[in-house]
C-alpha positions in Angstrom: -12.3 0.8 20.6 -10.1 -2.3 20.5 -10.4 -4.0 17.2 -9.4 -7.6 16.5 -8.3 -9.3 13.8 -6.3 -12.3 12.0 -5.0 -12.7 8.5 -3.1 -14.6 6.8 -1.6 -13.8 3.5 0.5 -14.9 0.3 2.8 -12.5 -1.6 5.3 -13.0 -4.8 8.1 -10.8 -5.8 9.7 -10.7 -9.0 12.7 -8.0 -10.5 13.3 -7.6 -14.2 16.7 -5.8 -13.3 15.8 -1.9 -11.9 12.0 -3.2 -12.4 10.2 -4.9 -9.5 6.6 -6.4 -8.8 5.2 -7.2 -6.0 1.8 -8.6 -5.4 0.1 -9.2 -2.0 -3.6 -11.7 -1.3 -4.9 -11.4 2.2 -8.1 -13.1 3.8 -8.8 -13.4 7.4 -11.1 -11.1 9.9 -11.8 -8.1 10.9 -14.2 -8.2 14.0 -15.8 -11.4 13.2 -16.3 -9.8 9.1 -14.6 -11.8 6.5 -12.1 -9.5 4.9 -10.2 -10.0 1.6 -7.3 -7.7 0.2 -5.2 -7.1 -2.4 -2.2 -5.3 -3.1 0.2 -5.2 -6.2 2.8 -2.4 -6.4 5.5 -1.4 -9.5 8.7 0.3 -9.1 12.0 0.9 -11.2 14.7 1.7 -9.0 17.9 3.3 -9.8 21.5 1.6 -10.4 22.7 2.6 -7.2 19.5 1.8 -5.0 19.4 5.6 -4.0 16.2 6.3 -5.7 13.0 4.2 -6.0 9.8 5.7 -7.9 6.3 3.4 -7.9 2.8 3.1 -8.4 0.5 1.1 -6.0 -3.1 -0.3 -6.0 -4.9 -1.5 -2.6 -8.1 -3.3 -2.7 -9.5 -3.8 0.6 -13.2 -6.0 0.9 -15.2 -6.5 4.1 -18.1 -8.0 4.3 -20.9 -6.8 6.6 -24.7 -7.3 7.4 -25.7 -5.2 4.7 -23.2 -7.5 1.9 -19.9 -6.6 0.9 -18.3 -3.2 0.8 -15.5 -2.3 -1.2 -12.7 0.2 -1.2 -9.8 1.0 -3.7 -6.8 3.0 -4.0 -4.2 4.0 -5.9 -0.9 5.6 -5.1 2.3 7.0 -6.7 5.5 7.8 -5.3 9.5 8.1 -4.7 11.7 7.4 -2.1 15.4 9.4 -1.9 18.1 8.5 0.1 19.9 11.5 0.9 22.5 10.1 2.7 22.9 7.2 4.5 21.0 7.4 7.4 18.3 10.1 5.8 15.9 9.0 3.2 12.9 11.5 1.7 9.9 9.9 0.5 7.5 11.8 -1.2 3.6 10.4 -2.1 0.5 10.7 -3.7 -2.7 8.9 -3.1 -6.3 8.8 -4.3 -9.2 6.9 -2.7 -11.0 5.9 -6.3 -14.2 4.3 -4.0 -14.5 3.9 -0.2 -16.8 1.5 2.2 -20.3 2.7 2.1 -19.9 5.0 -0.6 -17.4 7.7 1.1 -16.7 10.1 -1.1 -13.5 10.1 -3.2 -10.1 11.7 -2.2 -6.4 12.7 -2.5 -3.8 12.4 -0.1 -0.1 13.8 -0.2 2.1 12.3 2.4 6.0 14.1 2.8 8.3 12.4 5.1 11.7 12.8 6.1 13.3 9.8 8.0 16.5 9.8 9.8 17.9 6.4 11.6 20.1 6.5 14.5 22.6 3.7 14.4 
């Protein structure tokens, strides 16, 4: 199923020092279905930049025949660079509501990246 879309989005990023904010406002469509979303993440990362540990929250909105349908999620994580052309990222998520009344769930993602230069 093909599925076609356009968006168009502003975003602001801001760091106290090892603290950084980021915040994301989307609108645009999703097969002809207005669609707003929001993101807004916090992390602290180390001195060195090896290590970077944060909490997320993504509101996505859609609007259909039957009104508008709302999901939310929250997730925590950390990213390691083991060395530098490895890093480990660890995650955590939760689905707090989905569209059309989905039933809540968690979701732990483990990756292992490795770039070839």
């Amino acid at each position: 199923t093909r599925v076609e879309r356009w968006r168009i989005a502003g975003d602001v990023v801001h760091y106290y020092g090892p603290i950084g904010i980021l915040a994301q406002l989307s609108y645009g469509q999703t097969d002809k279905r207005d669609t707003l979303n929001a993101y807004a993440e916090l992390n602290r990362s180390t001195a060195s930049e090896t290590c970077v540990t944060y909490l997320q929250f993504k509101s996505y909105n859609e609007a259909y025949s039957s009104g508008w349908e709302h999901a939310l999620s929250v997730s925590a994580g950390i990213r390691y660079a083991v060395a530098p052309h490895s890093t480990f990222s660890l995650q955590i998520s939760r689905d707090v509501s989905g569209f059309f009344a989905t039933p809540e769930q968690s979701i732990i993602d483990a990756q292992m990246r490795f770039r070839f230069d």
